[in-house]
N, CA, C and O of each residue as an XYZ file, in Angstrom:
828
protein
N       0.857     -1.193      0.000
C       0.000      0.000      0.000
C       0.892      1.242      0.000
O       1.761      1.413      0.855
N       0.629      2.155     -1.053
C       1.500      3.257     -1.121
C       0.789      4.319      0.005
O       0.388      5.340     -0.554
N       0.607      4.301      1.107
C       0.136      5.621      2.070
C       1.769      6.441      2.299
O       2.806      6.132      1.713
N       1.621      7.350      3.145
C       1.564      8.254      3.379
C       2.747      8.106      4.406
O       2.281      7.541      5.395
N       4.334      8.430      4.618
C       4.971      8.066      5.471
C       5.787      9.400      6.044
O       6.185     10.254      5.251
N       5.977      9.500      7.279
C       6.946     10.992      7.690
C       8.076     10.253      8.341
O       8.372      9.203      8.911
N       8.672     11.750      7.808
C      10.412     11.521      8.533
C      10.003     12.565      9.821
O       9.770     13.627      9.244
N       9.813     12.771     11.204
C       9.706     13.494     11.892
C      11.193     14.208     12.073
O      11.880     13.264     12.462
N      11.998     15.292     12.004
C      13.679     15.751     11.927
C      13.627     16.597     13.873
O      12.815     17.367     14.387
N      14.369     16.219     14.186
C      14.143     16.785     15.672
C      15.961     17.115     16.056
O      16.778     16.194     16.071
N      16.252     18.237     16.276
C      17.588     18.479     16.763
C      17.849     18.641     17.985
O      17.448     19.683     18.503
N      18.484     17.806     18.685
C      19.141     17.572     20.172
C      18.993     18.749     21.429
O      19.396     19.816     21.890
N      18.782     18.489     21.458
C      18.813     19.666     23.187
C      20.045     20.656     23.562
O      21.124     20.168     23.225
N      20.110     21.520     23.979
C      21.168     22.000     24.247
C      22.539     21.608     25.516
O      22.432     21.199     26.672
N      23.681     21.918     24.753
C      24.574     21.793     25.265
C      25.458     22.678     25.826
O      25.582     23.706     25.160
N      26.289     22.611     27.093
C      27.147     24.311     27.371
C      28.029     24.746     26.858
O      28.576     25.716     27.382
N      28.699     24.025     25.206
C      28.846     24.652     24.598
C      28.637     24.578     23.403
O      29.607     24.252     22.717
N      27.641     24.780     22.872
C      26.148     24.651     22.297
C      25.849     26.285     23.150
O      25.964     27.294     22.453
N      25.542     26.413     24.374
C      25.217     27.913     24.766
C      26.218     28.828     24.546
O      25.905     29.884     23.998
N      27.625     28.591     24.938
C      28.324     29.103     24.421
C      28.886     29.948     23.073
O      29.622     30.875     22.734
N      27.941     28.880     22.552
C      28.176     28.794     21.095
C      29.299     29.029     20.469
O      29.690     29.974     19.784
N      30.149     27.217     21.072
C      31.498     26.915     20.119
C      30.980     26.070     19.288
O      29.760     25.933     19.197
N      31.820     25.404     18.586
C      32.122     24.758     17.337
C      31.733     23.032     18.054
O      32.585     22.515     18.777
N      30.660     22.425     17.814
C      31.303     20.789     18.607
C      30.505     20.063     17.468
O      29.354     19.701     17.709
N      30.986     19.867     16.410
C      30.695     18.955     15.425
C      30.831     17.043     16.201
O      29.954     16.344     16.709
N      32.183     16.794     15.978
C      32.405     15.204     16.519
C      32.950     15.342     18.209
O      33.547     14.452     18.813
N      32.689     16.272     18.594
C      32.914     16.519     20.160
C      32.047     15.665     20.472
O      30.959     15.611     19.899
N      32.435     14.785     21.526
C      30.791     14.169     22.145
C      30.333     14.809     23.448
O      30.726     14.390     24.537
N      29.708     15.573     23.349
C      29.353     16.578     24.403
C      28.259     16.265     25.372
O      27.897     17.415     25.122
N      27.506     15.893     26.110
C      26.308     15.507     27.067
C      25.748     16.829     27.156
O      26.387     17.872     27.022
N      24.270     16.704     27.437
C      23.321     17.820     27.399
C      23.357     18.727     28.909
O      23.595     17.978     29.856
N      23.258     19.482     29.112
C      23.794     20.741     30.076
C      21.852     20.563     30.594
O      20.755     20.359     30.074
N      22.525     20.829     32.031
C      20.672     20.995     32.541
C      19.976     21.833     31.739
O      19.012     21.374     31.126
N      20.210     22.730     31.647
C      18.829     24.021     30.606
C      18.691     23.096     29.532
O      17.522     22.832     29.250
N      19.598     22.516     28.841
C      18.784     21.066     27.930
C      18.124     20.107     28.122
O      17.097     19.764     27.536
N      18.758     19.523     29.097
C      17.645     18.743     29.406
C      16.260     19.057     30.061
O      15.292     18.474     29.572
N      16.051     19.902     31.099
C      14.937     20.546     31.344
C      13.796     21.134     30.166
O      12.573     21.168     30.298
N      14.576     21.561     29.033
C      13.670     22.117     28.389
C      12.997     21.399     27.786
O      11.766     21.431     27.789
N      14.209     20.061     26.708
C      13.631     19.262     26.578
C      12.069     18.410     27.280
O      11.179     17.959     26.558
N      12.062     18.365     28.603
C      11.360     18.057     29.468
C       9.847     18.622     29.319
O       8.773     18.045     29.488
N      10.074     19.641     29.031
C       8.651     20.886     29.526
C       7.929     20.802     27.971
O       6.732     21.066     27.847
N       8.994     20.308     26.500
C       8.229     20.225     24.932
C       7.401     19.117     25.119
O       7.388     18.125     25.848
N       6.701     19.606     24.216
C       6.029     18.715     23.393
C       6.311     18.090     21.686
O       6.407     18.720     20.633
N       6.365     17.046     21.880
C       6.826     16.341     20.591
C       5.499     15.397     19.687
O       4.522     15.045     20.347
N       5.552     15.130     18.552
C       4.632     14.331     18.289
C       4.675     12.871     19.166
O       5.519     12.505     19.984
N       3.634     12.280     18.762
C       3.681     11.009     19.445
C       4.664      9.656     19.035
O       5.421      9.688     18.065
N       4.544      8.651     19.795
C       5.669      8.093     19.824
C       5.795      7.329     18.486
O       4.878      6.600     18.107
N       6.751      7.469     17.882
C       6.756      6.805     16.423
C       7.162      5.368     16.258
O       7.779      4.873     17.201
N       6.927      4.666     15.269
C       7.187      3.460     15.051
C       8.723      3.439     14.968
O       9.023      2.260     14.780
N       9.695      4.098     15.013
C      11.031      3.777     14.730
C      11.494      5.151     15.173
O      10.939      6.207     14.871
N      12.498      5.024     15.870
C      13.999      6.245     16.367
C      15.091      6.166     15.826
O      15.825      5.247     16.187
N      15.371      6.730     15.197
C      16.627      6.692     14.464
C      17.560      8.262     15.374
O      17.008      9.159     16.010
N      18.587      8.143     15.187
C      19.497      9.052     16.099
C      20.869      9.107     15.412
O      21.256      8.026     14.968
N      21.655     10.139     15.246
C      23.046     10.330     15.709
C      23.769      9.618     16.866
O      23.338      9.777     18.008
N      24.727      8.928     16.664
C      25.546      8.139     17.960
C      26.240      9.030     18.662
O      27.139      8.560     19.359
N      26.045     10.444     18.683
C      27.060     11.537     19.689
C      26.051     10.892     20.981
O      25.150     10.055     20.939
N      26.486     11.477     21.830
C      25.765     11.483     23.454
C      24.769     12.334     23.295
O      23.760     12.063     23.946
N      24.726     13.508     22.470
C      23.712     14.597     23.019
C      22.815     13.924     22.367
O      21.897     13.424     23.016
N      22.877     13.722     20.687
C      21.447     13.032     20.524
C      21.161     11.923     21.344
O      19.982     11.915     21.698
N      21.817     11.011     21.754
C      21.096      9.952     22.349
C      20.164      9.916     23.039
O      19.104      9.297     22.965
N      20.985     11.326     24.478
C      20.136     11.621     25.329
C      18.941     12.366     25.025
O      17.927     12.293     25.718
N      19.070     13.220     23.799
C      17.681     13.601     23.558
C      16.762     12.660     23.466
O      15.610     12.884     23.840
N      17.137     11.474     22.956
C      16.468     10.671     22.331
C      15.539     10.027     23.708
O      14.321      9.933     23.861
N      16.422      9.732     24.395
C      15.886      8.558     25.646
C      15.054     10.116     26.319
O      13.960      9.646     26.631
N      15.021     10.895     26.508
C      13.941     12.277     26.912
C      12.963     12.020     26.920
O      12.172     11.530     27.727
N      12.944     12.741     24.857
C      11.408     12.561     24.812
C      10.935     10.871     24.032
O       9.778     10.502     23.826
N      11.710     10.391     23.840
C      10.967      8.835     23.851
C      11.661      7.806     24.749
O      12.202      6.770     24.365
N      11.548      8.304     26.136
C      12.427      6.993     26.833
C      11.952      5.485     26.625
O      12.795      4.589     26.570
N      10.569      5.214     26.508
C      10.266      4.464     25.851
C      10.505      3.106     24.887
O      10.041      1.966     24.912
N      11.229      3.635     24.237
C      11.738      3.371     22.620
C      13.156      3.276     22.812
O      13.842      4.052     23.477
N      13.827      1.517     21.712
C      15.018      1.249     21.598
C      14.934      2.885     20.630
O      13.944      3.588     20.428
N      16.490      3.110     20.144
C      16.557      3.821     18.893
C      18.315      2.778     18.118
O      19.219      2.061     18.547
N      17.810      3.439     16.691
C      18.959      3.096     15.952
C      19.981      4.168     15.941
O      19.642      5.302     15.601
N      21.222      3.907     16.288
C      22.054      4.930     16.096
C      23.102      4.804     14.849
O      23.657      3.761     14.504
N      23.265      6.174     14.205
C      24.039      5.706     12.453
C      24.718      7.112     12.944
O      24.310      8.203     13.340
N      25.968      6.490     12.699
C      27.526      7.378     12.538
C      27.271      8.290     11.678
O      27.304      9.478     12.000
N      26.882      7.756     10.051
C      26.477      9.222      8.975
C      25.475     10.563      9.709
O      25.410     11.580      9.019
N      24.877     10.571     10.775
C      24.139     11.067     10.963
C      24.797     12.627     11.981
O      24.215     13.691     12.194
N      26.220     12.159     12.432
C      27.021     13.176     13.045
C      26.780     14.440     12.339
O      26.234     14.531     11.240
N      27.257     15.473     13.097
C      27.338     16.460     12.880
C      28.319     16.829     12.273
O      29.259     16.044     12.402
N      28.645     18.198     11.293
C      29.773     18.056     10.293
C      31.257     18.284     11.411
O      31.380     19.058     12.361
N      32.251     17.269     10.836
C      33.536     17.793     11.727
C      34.315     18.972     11.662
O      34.866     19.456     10.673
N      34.296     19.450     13.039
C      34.756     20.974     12.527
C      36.496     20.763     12.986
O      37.052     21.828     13.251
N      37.218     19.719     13.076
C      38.241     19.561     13.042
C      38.898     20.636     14.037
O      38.353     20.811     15.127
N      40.164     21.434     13.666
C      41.041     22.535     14.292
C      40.234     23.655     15.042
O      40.770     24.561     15.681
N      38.733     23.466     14.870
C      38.147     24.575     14.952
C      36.632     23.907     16.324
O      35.716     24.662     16.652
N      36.709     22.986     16.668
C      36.137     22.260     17.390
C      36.547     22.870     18.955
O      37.692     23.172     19.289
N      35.312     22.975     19.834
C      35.487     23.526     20.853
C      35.862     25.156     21.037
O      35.818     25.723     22.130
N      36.258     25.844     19.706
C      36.456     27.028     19.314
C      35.457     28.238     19.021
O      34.600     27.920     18.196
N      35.354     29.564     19.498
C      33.967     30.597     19.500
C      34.748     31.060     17.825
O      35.837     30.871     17.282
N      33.518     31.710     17.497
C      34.189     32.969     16.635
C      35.388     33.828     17.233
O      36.466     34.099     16.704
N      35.050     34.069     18.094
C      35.705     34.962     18.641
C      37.025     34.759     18.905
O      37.844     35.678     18.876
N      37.325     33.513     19.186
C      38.693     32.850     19.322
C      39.279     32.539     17.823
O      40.413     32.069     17.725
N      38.634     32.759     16.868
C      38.776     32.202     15.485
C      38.706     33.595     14.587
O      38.925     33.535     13.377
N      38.512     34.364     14.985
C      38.217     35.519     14.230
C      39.700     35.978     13.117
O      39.724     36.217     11.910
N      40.655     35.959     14.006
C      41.769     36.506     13.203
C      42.631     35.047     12.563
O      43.798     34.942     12.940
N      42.204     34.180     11.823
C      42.567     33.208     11.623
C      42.278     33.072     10.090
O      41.439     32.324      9.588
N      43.169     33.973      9.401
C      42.802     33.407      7.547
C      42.117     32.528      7.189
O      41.058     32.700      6.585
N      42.817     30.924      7.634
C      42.330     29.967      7.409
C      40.432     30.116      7.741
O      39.485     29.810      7.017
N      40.452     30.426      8.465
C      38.556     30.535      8.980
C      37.826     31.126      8.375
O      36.732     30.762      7.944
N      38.657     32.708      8.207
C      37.886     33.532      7.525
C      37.652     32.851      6.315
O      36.507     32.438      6.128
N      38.633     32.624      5.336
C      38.417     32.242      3.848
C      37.021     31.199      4.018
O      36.088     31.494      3.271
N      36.834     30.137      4.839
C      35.861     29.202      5.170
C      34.969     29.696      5.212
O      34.059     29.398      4.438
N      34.858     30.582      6.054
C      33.711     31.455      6.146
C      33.042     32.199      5.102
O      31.889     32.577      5.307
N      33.655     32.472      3.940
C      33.695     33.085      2.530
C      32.730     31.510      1.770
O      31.699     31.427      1.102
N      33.375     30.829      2.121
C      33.046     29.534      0.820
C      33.052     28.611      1.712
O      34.224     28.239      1.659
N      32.534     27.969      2.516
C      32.266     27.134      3.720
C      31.739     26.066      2.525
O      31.851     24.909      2.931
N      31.306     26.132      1.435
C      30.689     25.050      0.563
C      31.449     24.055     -0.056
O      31.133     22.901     -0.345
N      33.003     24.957     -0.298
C      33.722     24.148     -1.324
C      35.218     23.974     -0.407
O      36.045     23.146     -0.790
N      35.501     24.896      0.927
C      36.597     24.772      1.220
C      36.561     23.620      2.284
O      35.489     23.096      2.586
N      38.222     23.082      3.069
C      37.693     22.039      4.121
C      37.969     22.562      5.110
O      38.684     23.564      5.127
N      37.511     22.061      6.091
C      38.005     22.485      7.656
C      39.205     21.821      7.514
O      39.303     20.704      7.006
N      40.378     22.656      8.069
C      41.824     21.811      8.595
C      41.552     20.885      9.721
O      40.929     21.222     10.728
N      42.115     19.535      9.480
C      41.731     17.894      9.964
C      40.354     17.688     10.225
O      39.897     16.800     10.944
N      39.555     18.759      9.455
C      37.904     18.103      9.801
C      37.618     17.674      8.212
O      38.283     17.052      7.384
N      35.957     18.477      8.185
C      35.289     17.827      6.802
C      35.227     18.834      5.646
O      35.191     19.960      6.144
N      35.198     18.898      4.119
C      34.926     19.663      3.774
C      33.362     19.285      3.912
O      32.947     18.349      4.596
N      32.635     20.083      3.222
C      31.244     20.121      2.728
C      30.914     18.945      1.770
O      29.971     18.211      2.066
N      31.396     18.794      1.011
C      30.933     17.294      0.045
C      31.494     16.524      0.664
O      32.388     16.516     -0.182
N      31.815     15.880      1.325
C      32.740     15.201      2.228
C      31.454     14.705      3.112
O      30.925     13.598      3.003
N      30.992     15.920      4.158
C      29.556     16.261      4.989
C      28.373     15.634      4.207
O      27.817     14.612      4.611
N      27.925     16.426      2.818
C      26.720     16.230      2.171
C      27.114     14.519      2.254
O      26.992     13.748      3.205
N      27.520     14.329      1.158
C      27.532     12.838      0.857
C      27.497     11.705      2.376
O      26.523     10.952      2.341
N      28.059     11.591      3.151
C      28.011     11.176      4.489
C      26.159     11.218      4.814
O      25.539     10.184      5.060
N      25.515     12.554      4.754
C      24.228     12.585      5.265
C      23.857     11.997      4.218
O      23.244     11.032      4.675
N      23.821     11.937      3.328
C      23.145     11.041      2.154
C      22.867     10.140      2.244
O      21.675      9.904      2.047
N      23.719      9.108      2.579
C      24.088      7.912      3.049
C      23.186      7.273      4.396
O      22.672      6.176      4.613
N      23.289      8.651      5.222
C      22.086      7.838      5.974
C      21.087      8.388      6.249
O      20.551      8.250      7.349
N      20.560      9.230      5.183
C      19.143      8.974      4.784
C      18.732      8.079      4.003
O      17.570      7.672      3.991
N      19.582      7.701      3.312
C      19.206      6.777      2.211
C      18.901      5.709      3.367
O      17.761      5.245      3.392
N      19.919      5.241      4.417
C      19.788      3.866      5.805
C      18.228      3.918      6.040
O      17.316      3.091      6.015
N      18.356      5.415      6.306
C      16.561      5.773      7.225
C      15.282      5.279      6.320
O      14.309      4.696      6.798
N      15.432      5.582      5.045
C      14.375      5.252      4.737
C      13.850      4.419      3.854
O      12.885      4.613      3.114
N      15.004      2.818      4.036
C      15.247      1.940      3.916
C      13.965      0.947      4.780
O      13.451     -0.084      4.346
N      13.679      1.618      6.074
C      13.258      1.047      6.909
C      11.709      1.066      5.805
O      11.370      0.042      5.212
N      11.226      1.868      5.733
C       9.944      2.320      5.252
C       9.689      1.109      4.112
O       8.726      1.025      3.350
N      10.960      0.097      4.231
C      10.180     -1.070      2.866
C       9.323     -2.212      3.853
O       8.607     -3.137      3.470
N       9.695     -1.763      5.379
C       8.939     -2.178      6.176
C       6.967     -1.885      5.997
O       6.786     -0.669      6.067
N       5.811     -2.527      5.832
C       4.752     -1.621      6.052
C       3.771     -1.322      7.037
O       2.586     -0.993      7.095
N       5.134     -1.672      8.106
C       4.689     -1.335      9.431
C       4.756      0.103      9.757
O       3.880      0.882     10.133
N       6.171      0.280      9.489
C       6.417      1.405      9.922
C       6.502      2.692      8.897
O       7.382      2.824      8.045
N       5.441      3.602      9.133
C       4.832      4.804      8.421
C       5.449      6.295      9.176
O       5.433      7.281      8.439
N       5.889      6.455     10.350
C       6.826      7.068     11.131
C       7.945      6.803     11.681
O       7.998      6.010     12.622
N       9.196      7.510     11.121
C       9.883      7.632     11.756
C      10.625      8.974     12.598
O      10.542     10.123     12.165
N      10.959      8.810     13.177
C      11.687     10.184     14.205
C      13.391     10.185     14.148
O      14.021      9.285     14.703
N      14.069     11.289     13.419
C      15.547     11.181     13.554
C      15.645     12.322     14.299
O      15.081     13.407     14.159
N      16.774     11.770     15.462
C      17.139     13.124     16.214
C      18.573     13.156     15.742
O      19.344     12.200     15.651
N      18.785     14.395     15.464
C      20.231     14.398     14.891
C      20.823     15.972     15.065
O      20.192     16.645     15.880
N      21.752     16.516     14.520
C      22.253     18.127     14.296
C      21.618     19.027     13.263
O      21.107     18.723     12.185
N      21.745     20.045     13.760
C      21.694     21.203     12.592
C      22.054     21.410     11.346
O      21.395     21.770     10.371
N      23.392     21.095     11.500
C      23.499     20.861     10.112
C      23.407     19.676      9.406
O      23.744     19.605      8.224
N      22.894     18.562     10.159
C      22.334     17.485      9.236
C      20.855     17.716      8.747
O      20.330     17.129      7.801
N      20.234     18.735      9.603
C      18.861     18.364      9.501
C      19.117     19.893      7.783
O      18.534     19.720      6.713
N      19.846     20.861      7.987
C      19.354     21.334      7.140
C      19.575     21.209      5.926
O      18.945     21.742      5.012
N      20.840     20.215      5.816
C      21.351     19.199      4.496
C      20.059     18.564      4.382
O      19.340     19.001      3.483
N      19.666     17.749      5.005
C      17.958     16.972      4.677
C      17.045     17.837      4.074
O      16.494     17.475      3.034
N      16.785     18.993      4.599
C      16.215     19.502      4.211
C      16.406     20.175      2.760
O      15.574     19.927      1.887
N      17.458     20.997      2.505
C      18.119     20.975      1.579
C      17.717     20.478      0.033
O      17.053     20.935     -0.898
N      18.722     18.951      0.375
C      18.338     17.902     -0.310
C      16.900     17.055     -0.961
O      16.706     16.564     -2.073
N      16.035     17.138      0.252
C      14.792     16.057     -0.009
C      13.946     16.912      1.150
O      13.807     16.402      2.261
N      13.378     18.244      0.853
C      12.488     18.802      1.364
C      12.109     19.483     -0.064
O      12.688     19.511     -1.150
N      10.958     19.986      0.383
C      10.518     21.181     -0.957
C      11.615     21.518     -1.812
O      12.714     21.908     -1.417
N      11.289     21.359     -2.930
C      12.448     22.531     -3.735
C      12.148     23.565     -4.008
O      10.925     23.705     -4.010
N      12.918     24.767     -4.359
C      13.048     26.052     -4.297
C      13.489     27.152     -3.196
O      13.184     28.328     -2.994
N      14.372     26.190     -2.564
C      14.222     26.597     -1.198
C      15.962     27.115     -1.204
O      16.700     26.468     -1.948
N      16.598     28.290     -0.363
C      17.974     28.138     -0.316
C      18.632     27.086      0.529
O      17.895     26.263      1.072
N      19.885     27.015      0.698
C      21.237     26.016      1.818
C      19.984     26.870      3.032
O      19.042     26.454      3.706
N      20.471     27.892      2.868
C      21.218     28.296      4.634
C      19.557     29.283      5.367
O      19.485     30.187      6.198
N      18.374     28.489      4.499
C      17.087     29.148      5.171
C      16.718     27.758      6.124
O      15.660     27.838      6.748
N      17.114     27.128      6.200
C      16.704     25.793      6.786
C      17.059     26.379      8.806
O      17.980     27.157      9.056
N      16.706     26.159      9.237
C      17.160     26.774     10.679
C      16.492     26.155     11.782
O      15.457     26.798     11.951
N      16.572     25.160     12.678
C      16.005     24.662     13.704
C      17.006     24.952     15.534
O      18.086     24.513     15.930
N      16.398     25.489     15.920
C      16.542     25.818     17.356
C      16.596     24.470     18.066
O      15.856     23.551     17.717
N      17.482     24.351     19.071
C      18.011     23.083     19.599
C      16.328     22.358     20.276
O      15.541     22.951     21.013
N      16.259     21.647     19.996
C      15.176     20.762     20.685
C      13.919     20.938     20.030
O      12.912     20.261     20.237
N      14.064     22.098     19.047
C      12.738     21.999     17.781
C      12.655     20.998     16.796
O      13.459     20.079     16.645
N      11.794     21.187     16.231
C      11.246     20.343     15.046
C      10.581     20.278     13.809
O      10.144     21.389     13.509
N      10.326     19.387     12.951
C       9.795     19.776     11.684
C       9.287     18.327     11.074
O       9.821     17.277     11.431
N       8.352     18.363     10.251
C       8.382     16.741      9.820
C       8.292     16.909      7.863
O       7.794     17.859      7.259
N       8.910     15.728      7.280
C       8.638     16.042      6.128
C       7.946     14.383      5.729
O       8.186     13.247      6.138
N       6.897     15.027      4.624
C       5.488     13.726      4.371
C       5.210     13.522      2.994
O       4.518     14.351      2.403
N       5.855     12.097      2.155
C       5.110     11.691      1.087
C       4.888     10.627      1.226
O       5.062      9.998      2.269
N       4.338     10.093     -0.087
C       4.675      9.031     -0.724
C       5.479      7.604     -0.224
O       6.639      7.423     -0.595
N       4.885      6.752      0.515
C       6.090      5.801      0.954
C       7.085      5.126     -0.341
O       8.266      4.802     -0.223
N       6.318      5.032     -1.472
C       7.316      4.747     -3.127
C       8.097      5.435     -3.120
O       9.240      4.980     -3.175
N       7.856      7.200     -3.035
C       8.841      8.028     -3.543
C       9.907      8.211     -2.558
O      11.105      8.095     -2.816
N       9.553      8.421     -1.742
C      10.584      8.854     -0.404
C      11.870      7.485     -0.680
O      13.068      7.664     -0.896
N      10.990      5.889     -0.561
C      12.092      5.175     -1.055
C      13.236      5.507     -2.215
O      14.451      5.461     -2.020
N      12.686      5.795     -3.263
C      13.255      6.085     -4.566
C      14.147      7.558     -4.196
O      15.011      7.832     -5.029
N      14.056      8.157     -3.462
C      14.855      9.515     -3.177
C      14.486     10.596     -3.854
O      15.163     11.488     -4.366
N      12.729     10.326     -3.774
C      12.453     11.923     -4.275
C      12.150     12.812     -3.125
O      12.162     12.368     -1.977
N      11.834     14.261     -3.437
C      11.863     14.912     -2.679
C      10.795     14.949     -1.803
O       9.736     14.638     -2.348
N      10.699     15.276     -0.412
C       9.245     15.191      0.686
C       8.785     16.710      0.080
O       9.418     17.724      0.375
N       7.540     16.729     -0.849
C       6.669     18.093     -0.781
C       6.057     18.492      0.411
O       6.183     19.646      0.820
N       5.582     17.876      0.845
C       4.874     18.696      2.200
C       5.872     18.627      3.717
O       6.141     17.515      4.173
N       6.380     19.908      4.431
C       6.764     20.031      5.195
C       6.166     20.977      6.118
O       5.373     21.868      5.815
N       6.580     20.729      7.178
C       5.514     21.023      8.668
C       6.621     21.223      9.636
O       7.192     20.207     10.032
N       7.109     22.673     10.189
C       7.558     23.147     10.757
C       7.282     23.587     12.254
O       6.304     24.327     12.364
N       7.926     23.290     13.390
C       6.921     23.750     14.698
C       7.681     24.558     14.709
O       6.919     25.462     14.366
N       9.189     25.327     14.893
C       9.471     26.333     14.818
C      10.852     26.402     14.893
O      11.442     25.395     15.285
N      12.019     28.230     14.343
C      12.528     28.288     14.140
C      13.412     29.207     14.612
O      12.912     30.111     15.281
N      14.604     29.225     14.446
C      15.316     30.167     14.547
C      16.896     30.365     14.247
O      17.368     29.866     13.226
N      17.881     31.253     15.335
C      19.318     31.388     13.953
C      19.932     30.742     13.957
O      19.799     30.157     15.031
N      20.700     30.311     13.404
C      21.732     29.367     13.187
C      22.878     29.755     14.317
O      23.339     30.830     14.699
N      23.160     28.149     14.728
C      23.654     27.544     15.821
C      24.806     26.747     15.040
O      24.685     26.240     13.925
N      25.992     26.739     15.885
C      27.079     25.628     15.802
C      26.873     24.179     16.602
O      27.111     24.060     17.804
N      26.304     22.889     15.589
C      26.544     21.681     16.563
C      24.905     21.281     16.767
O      24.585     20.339     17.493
């Protein structure tokens, strides 16, 4: 039966430095009380047939939060991009640093020193979306929930949300959410989710 299947996209809770707002791509960082609390007080959709997650600590723990419930799957592609030399690092500590600035110019095509470039990143998330919605040849399961990073969720989005859309309008606030809904055929095949459903947004965050 071809119905109707969602990817629910949910980004991790906050971290203290995540508040800070340094750089923690492959840092494995644990969620700072004001994360987890807040987490606590949302509301999320209901509990889905499948959890899929990032293997850092912070998603996990988001994960066991709001669905303690529920095993989840955890997939390595699903990390956050590596910010290598620049990990654990503010702007501010990075500011007079050529190397950064130029990144900062073309963050699309240049690499982080010992981290990722960007196609490096894209292709990686590719990979496990393609894992995620693998599951869906299941026809049990019509929901799934990935808790993962920012900048994975807005590569997803990106990629296999609406088209017409820019990179860098995609924006989810730590512990927000969004779901994207087609076609269980197409979504297999890697077309794009037309209908997306946003609970809410805001600026862009490192991690």
């Amino acid at each position: 039966m071809d119905g109707n299947v969602v990817v629910t996209l949910i980004r991790h809770g906050l971290t203290e430095a995540n508040r800070q707002k340094r750089y923690i791509g492959w840092t494995d960082e644990a969620l700072c009380e004001e994360g987890k609390k807040a987490l606590e007080k949302s509301h999320y959709p209901k509990a889905p047939d499948l959890v899929i997650a990032s293997d850092l600590q912070r998603a996990a723990e988001t994960a066991g939060i709001i669905y303690p419930k529920q095993k989840f799957v955890a997939l390595k592609e699903l990390r956050e991009m590596n910010f290598g030399d620049w990990e654990q690092k503010t702007y501010s500590e990075l500011k007079g640093d050529a190397r950064y600035q130029s990144w900062l110019r073309d963050m699309l095509h240049l690499e982080v020193p010992n981290g990722e470039s960007y196609p490096t990143f894209s292709e990686r998330v590719k990979r496990g979306w393609e894992k995620t919605v693998t599951y869906f040849f299941d026809e049990t399961i019509s929901h799934i929930a990935m808790i993962t990073h920012g900048g994975v969720i807005r590569e997803i989005l990106y990629r296999y949300g609406p088209e017409g859309s820019s990179y860098w309008q995609w924006r989810l606030d730590h512990g927000a959410y969004c779901s994207l809904t087609e076609k269980r055929t197409d979504v297999r095949r890697g077309k794009r989710c037309m209908l997306l459903s946003a609970e809410r947004s805001t600026e862009k965050e490192n991690g």
